[in-house]
C-alpha positions in Angstrom: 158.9 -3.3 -37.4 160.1 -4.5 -40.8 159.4 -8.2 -42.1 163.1 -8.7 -41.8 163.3 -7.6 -38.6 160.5 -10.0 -37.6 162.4 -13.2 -39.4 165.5 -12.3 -37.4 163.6 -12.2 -34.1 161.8 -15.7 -35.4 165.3 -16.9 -36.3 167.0 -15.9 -32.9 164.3 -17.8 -30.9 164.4 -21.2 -32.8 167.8 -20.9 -32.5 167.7 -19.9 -28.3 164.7 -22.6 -28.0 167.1 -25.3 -30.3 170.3 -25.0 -27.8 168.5 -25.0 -24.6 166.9 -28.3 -25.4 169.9 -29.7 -26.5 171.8 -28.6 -24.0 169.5 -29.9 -21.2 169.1 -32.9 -23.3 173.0 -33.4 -22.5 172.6 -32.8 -19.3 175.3 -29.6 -19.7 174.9 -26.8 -17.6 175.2 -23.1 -19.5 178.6 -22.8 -17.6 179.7 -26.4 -19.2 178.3 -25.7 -22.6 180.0 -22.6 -22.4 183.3 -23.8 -21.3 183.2 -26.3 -24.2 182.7 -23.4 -26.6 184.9 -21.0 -24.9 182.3 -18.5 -24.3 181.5 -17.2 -20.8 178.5 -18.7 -18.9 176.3 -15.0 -19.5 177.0 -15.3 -23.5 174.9 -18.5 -23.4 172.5 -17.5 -21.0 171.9 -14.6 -23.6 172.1 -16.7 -26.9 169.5 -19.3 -25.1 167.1 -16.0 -24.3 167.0 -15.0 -28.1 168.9 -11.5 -27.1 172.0 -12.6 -29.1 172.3 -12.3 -32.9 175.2 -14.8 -33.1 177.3 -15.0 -35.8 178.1 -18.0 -37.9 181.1 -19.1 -36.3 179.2 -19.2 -32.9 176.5 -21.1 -34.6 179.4 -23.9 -35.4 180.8 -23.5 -32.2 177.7 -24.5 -30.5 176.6 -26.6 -32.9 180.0 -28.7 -32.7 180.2 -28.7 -28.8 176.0 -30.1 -29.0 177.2 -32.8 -31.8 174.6 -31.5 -34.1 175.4 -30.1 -37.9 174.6 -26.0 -38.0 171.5 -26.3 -39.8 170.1 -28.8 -37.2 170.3 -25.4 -34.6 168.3 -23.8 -37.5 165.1 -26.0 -37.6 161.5 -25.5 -35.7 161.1 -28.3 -33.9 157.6 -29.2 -32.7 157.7 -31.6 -29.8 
């Protein structure tokens, strides 16, 4: 596996990890979340298990319907 295949896999779960903690921090179901975005419920399911590699408009969909700026979706958080 190539380093940039590593980053992307890194990339896809801070991302999955990043908008299943704020989406429970909303208290939004996947089906509400998605709604909001206008994705179906399995999309998010798939984005929040790291088997997506979303594109940037789905990164500001979901960062708009979690109120957070894109690059907020794109930072390890420790907590």
């Amino acid at each position: 596996m190539s380093n940039q295949e590593t980053d992307g896999k890194k990339l896809r779960y801070i991302i999955a990890s990043n908008v299943k903690r704020l989406r429970l921090t909303m208290g939004l179901s996947q089906e509400e979340l998605a709604y909001i975005c206008g994705y179906h419920r399995t999309y998010i399911g798939s984005v929040e298990r790291s088997e997506r590699n979303i594109t940037l408009s789905t990164l500001e969909s979901l960062s708009n319907a979690l109120n957070v700026s894109p690059s907020h979706l794109l930072e390890i958080k420790h907590d």
